[in-house]
DOVEX-212854 format. One record per residue (C-alpha): residue in one letter; chain; x, z, y. Coordinates in Angstrom, 3 decimals. Example, Ala and Ser with C-alpha at 12.3 -4.5 7.8 and 13.67 -1.06 7.14 Angstrom:
BEGIN
<pt aa="A" ch="A" c1="12.300" c3="7.800" c2="-4.500"/>
<pt aa="S" ch="A" c1="13.670" c3="7.140" c2="-1.060"/>
***
This chain:
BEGIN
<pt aa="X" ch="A" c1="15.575" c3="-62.151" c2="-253.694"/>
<pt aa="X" ch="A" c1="16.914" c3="-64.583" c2="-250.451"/>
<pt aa="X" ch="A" c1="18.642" c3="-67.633" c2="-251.855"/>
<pt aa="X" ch="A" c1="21.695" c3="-69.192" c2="-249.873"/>
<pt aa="X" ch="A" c1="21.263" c3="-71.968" c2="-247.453"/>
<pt aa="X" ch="A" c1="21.802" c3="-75.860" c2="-249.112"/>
<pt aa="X" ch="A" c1="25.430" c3="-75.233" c2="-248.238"/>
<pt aa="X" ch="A" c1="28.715" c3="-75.879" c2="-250.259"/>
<pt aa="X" ch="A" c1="29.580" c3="-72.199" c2="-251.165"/>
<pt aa="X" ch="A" c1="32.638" c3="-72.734" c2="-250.487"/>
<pt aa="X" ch="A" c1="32.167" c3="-73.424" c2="-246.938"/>
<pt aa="X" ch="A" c1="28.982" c3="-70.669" c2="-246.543"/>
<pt aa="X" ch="A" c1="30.181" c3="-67.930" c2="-244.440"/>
<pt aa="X" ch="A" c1="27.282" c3="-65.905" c2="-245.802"/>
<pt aa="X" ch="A" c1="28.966" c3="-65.871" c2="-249.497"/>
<pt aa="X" ch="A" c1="32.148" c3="-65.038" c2="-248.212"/>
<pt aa="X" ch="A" c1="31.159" c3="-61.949" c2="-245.956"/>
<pt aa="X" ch="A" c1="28.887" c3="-60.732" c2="-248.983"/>
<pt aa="X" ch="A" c1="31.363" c3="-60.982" c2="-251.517"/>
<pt aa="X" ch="A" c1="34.394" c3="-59.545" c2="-249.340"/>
<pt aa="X" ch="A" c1="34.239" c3="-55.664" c2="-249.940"/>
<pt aa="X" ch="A" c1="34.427" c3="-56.889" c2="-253.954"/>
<pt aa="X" ch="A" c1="37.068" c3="-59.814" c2="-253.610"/>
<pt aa="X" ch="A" c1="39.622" c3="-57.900" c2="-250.977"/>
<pt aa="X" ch="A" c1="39.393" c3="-54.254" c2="-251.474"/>
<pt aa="X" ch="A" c1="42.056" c3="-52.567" c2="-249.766"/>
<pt aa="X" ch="A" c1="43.893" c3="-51.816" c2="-253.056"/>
<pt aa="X" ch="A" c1="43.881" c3="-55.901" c2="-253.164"/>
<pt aa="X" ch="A" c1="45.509" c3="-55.881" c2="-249.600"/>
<pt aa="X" ch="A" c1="47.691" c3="-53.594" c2="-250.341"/>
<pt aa="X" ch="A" c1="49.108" c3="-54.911" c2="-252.938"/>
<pt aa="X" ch="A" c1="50.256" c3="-58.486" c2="-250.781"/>
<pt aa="X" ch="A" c1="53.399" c3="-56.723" c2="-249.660"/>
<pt aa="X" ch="A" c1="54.330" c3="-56.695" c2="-254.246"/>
<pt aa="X" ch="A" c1="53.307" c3="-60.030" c2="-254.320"/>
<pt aa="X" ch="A" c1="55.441" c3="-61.920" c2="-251.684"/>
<pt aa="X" ch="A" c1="58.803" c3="-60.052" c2="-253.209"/>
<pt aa="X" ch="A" c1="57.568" c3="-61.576" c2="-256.372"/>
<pt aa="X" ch="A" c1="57.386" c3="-65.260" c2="-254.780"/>
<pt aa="X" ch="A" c1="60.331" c3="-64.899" c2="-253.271"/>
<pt aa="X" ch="A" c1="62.540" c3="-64.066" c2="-256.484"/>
<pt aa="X" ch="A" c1="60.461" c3="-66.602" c2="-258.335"/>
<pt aa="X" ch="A" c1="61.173" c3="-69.419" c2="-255.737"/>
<pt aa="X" ch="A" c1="64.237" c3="-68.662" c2="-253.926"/>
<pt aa="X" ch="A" c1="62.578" c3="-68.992" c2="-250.555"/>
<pt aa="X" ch="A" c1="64.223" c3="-65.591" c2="-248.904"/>
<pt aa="X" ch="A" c1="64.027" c3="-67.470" c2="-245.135"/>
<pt aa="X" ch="A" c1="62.210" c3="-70.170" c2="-242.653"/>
<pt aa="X" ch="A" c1="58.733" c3="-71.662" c2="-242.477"/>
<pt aa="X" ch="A" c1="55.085" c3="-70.613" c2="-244.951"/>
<pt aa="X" ch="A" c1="52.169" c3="-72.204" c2="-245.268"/>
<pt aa="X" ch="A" c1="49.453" c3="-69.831" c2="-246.782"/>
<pt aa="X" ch="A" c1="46.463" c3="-72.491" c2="-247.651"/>
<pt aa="X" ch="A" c1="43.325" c3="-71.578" c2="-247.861"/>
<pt aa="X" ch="A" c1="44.346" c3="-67.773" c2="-246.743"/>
<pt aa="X" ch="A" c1="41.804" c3="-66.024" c2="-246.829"/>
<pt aa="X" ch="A" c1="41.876" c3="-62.593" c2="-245.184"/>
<pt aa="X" ch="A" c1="45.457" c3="-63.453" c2="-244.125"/>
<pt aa="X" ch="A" c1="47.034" c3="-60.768" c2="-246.788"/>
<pt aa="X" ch="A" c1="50.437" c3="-62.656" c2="-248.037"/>
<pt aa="X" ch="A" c1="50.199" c3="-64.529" c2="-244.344"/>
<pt aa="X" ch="A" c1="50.740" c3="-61.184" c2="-242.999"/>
<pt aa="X" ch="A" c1="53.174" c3="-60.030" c2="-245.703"/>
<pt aa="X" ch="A" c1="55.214" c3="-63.082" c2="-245.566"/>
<pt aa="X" ch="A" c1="55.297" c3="-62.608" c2="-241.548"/>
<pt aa="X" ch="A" c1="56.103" c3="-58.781" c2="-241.511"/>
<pt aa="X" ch="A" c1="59.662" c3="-60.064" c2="-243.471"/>
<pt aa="X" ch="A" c1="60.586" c3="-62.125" c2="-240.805"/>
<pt aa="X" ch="A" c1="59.028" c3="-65.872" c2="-242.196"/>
<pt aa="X" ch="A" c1="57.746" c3="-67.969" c2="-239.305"/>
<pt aa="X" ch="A" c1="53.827" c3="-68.223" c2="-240.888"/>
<pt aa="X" ch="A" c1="51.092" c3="-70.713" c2="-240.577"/>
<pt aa="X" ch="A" c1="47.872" c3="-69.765" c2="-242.471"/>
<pt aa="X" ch="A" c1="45.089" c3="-72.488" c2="-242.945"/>
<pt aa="X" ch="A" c1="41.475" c3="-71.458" c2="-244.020"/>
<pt aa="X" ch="A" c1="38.288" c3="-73.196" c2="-243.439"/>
<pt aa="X" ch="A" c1="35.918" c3="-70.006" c2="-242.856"/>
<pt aa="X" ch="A" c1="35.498" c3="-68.550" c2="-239.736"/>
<pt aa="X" ch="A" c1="34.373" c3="-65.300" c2="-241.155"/>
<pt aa="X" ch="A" c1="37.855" c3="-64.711" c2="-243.476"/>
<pt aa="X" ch="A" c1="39.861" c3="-66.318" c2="-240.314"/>
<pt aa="X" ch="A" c1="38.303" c3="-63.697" c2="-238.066"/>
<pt aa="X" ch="A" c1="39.385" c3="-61.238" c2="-240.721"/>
<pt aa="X" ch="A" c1="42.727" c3="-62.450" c2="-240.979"/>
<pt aa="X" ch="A" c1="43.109" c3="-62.237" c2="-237.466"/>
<pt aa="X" ch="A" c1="41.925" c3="-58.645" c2="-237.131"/>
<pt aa="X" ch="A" c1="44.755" c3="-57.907" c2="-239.794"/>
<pt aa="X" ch="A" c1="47.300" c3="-59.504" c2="-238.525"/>
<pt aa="X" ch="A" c1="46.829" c3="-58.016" c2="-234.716"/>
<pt aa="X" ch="A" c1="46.702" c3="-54.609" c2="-236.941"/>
<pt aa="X" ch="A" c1="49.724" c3="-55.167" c2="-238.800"/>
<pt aa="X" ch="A" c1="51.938" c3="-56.245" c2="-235.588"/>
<pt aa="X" ch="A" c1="52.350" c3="-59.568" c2="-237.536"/>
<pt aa="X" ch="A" c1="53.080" c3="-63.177" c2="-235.940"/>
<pt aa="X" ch="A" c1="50.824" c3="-65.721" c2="-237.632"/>
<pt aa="X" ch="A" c1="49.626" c3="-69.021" c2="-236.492"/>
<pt aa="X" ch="A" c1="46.252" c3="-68.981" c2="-237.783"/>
<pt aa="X" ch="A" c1="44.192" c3="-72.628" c2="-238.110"/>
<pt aa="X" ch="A" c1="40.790" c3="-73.411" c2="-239.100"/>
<pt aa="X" ch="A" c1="40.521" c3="-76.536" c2="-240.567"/>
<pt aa="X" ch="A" c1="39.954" c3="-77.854" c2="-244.273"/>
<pt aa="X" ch="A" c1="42.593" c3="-78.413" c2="-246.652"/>
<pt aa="X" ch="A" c1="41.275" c3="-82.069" c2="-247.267"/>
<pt aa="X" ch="A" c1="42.850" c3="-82.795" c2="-244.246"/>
<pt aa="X" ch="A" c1="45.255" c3="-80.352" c2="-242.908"/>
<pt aa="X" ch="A" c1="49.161" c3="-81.585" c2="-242.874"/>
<pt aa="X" ch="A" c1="52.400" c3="-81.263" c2="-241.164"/>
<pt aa="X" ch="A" c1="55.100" c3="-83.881" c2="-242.199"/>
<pt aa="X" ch="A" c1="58.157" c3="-81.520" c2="-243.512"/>
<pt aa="X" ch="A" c1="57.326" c3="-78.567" c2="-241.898"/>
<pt aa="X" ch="A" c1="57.220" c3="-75.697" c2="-244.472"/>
<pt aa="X" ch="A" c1="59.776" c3="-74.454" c2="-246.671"/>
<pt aa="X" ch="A" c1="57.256" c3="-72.499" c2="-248.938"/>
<pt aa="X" ch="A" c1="53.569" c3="-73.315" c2="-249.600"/>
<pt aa="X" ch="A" c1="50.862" c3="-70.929" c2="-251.296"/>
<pt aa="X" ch="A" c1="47.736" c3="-71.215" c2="-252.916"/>
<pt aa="X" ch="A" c1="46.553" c3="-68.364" c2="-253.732"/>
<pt aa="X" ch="A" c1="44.066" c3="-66.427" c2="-255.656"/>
<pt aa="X" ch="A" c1="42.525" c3="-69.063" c2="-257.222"/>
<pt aa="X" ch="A" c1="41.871" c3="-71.059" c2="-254.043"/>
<pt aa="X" ch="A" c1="42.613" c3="-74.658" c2="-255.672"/>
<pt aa="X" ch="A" c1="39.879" c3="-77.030" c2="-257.462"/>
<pt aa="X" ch="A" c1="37.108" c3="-76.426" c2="-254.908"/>
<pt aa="X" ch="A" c1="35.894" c3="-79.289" c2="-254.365"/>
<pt aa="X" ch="A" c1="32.983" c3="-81.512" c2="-256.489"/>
<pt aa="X" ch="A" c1="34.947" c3="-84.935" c2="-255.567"/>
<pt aa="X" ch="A" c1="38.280" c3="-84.990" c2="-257.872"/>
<pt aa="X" ch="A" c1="40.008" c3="-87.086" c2="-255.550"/>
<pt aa="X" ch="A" c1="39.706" c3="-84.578" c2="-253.072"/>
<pt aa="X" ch="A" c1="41.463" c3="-81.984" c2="-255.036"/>
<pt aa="X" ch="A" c1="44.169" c3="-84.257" c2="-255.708"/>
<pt aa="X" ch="A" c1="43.986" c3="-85.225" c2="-251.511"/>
<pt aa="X" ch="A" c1="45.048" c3="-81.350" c2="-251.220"/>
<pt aa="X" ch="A" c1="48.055" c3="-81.450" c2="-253.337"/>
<pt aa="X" ch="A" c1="49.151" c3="-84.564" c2="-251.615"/>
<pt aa="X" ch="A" c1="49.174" c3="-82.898" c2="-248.066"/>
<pt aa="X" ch="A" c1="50.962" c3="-79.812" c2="-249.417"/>
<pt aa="X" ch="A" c1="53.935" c3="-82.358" c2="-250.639"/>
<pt aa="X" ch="A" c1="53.614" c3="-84.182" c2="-247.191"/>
<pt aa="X" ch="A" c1="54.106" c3="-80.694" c2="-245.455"/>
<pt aa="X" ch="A" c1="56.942" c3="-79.631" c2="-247.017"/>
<pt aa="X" ch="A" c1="60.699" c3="-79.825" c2="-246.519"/>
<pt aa="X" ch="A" c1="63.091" c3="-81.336" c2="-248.677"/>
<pt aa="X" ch="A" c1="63.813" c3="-79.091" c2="-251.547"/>
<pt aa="X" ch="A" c1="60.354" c3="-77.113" c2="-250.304"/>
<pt aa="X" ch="A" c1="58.297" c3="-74.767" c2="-252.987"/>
<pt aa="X" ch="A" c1="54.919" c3="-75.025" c2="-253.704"/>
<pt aa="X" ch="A" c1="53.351" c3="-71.756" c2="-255.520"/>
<pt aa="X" ch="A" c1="49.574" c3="-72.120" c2="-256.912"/>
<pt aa="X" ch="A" c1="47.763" c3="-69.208" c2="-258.584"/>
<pt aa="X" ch="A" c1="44.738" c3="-70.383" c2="-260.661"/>
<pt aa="X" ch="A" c1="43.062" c3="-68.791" c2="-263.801"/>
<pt aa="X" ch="A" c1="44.020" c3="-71.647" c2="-266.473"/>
<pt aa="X" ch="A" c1="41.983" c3="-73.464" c2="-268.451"/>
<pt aa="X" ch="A" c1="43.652" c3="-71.259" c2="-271.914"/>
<pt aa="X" ch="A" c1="43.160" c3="-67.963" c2="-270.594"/>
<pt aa="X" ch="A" c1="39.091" c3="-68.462" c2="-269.995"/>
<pt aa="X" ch="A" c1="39.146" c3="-69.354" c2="-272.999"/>
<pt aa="X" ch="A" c1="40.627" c3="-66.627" c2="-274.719"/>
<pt aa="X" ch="A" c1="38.510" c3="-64.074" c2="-272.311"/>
<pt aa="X" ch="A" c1="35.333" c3="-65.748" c2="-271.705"/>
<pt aa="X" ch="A" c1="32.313" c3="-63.753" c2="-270.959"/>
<pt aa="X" ch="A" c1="28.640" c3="-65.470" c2="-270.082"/>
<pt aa="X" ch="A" c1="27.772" c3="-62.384" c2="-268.478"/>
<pt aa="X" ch="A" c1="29.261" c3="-59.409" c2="-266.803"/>
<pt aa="X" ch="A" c1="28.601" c3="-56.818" c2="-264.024"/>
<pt aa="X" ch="A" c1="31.146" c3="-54.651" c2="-261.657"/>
<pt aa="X" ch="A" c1="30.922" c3="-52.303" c2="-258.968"/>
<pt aa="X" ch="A" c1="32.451" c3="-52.241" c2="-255.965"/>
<pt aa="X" ch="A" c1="32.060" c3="-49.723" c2="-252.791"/>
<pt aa="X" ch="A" c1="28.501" c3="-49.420" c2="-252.103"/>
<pt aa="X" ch="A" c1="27.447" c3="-52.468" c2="-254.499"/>
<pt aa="X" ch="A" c1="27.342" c3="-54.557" c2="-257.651"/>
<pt aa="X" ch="A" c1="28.372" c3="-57.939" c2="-258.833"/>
<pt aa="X" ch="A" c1="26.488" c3="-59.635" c2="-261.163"/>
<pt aa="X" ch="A" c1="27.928" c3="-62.686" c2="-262.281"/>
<pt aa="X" ch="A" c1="26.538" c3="-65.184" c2="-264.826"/>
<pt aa="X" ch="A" c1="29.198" c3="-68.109" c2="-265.972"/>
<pt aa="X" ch="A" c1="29.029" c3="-71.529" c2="-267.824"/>
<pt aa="X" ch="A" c1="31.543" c3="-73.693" c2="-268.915"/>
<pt aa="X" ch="A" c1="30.373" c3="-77.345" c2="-268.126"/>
<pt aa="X" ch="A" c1="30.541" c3="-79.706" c2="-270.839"/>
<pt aa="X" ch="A" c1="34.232" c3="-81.348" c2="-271.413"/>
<pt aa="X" ch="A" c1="35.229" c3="-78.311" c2="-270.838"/>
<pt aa="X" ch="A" c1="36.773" c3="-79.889" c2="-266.780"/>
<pt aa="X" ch="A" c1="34.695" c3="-77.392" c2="-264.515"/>
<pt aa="X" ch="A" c1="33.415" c3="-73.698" c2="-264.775"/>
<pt aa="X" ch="A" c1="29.592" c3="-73.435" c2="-263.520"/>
<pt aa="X" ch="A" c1="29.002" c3="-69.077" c2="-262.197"/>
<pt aa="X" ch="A" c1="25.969" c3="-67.864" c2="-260.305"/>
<pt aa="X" ch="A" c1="26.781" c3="-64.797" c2="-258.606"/>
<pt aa="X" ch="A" c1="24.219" c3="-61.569" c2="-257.725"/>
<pt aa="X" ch="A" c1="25.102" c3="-59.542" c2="-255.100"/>
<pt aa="X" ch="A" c1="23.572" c3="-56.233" c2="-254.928"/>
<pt aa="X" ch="A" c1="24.570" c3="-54.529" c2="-251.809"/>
<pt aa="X" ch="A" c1="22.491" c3="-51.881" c2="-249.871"/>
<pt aa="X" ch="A" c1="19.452" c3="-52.719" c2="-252.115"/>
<pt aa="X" ch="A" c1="19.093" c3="-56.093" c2="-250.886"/>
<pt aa="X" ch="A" c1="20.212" c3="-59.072" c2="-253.215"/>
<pt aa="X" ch="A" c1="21.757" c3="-62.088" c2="-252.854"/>
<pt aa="X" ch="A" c1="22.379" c3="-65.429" c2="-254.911"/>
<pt aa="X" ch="A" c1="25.041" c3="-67.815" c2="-254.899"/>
<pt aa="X" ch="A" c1="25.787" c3="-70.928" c2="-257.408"/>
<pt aa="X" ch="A" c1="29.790" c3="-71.348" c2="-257.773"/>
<pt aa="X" ch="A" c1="31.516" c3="-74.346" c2="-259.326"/>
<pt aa="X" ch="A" c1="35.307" c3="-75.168" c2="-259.880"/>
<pt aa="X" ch="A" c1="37.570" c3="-77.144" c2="-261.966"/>
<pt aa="X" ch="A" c1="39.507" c3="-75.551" c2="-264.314"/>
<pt aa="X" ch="A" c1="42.984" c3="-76.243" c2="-265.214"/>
<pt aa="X" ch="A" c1="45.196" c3="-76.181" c2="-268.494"/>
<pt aa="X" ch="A" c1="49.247" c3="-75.408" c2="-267.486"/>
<pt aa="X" ch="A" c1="50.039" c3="-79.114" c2="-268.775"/>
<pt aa="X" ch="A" c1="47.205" c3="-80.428" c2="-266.799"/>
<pt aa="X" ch="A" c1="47.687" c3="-78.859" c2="-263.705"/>
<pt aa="X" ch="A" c1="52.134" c3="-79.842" c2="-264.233"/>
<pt aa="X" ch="A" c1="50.547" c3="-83.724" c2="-264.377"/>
<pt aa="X" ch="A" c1="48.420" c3="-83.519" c2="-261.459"/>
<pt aa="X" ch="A" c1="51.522" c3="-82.057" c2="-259.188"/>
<pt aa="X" ch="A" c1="53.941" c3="-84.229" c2="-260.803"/>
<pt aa="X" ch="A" c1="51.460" c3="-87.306" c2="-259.647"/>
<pt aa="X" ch="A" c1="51.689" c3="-85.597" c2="-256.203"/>
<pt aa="X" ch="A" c1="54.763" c3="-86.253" c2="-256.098"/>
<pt aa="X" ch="A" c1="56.914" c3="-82.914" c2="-256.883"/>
<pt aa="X" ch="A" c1="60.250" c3="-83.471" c2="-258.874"/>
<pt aa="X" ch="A" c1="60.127" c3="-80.080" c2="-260.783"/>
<pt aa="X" ch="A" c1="57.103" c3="-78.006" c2="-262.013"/>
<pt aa="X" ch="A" c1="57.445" c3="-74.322" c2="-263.923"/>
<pt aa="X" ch="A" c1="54.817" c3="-73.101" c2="-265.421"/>
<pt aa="X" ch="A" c1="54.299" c3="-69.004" c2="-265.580"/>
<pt aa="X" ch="A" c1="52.308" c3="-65.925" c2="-266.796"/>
<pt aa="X" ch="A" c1="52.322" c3="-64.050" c2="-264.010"/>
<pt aa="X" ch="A" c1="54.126" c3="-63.861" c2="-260.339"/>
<pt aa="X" ch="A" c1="57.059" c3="-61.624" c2="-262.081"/>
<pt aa="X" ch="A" c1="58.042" c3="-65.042" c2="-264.133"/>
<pt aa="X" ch="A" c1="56.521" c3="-63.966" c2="-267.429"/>
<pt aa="X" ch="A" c1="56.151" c3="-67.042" c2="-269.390"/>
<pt aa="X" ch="A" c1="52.445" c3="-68.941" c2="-269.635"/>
<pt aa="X" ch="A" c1="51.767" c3="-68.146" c2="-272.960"/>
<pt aa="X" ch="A" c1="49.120" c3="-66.738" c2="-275.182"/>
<pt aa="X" ch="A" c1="49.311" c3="-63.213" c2="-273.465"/>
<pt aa="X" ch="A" c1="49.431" c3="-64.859" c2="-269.458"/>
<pt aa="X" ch="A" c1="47.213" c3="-63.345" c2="-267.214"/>
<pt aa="X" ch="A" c1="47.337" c3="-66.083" c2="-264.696"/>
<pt aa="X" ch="A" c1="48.635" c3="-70.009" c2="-264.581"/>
<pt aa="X" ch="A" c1="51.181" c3="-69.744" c2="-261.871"/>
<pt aa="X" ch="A" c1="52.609" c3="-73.129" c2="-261.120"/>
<pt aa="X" ch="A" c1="56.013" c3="-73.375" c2="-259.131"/>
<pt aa="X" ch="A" c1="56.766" c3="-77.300" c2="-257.692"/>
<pt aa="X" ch="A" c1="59.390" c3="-78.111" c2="-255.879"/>
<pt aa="X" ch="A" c1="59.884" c3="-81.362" c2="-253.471"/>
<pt aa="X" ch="A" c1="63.029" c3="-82.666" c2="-255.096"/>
***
């Protein structure tokens, strides 16, 4: 078994082009189009400017841009930019793409609606780094601007936790192993990807979030009103949520 290079995984394109035919299947693509009509009743953005942080393959980028937004999606991997481009050439859609890191990227006011999606948030081994990111999202929005971040919260892995588990996915397996760090701030997962009959290894960490936690840290970012919710529909973030989906607005 190879081992990954002494790199962040989070910034290894090598984890992110193994792992991509399990994280974005096309059932996970398709379903962007759902999701954006979802933000857009939850936040009451129907019109202007997106920022899609940390976007990934560029699915609600796309989405967003198809409906007429004018779209700006930020990701620090070459190999999911390239992929987002790909799609949105496909899909007809207009996006600015940009690499560059979230630890630095900004734009005064220019965004009416900023995403963080798919647990993208609480990357980085520094704190004050995660809390840099939150700051530049309030810096780049509008007056009056929505902020909508997707994380697994802090009560949910607790009610589901597994140490071990093991899923399919076209032409492959995932193997992943998890640990919840002591204090109960970060989630430690080593990941085995079996693809093709060769198998790879990569060592995951992130900070994990409870709903009043993660309302503190955006209220100290600045952000006038925070909702808490279950799931992109508006469910409430209670003992049957699925996700922790915080809406902030710049008030």
């Amino acid at each position: 078994m190879t081992k990954q290079a002494k790199t962040v995984w989070h910034e290894n394109d090598e984890f992110w082009s193994a792992s991509f035919p399990f994280m974005f299947p096309d059932s996970r693509l398709a379903a962007a189009a759902d999701e954006v009509d979802k933000i857009i009743a939850l936040t009451g953005c129907t019109a202007g400017s997106v920022l899609d942080l940390s976007c990934g393959p560029g699915r609600h980028a796309v989405a967003f841009a198809k409906k007429g937004f004018s779209v700006t999606g930020v990701d620090n991997t070459p190999f999911l930019l390239d992929k987002a481009r790909a799609f949105g050439t496909a899909e007809s859609a207009d996006v600015e793409w940009e690499l560059e890191d979230m630890r630095r990227f900004r734009r005064p006011s220019a965004f009416n609606l900023a995403l963080s999606m798919f647990t993208s948030f609480g990357f980085f081994d520094d704190l004050s780094d995660n809390l840099a990111v939150l700051d530049n999202v309030f810096v780049s929005l509008a007056p009056n601007g929505a902020f909508v971040l997707d994380v697994l919260g802090k009560e949910i892995i607790a009610r589901t936790f597994r140490a071990t588990d093991a899923e399919e996915f076209d032409g492959g397996m995932v193997v992943q192993r998890r640990k919840i760090a002591a204090g109960w701030d970060r989630i430690e997962v080593d990941w085995h990807i079996i693809d093709s009959g060769h198998a790879r290894k990569f060592d995951l960490q992130l900070w994990i979030y409870s709903g009043q936690e993660l309302k503190e840290m955006l209220r100290a970012a600045g952000f006038g009103e925070v909702f808490l919710y279950g799931g992109l529909d508006g469910t409430p973030y209670d003992a049957d949520a699925k996700r922790l989906i915080a809406v902030a607005y710049k008030r």
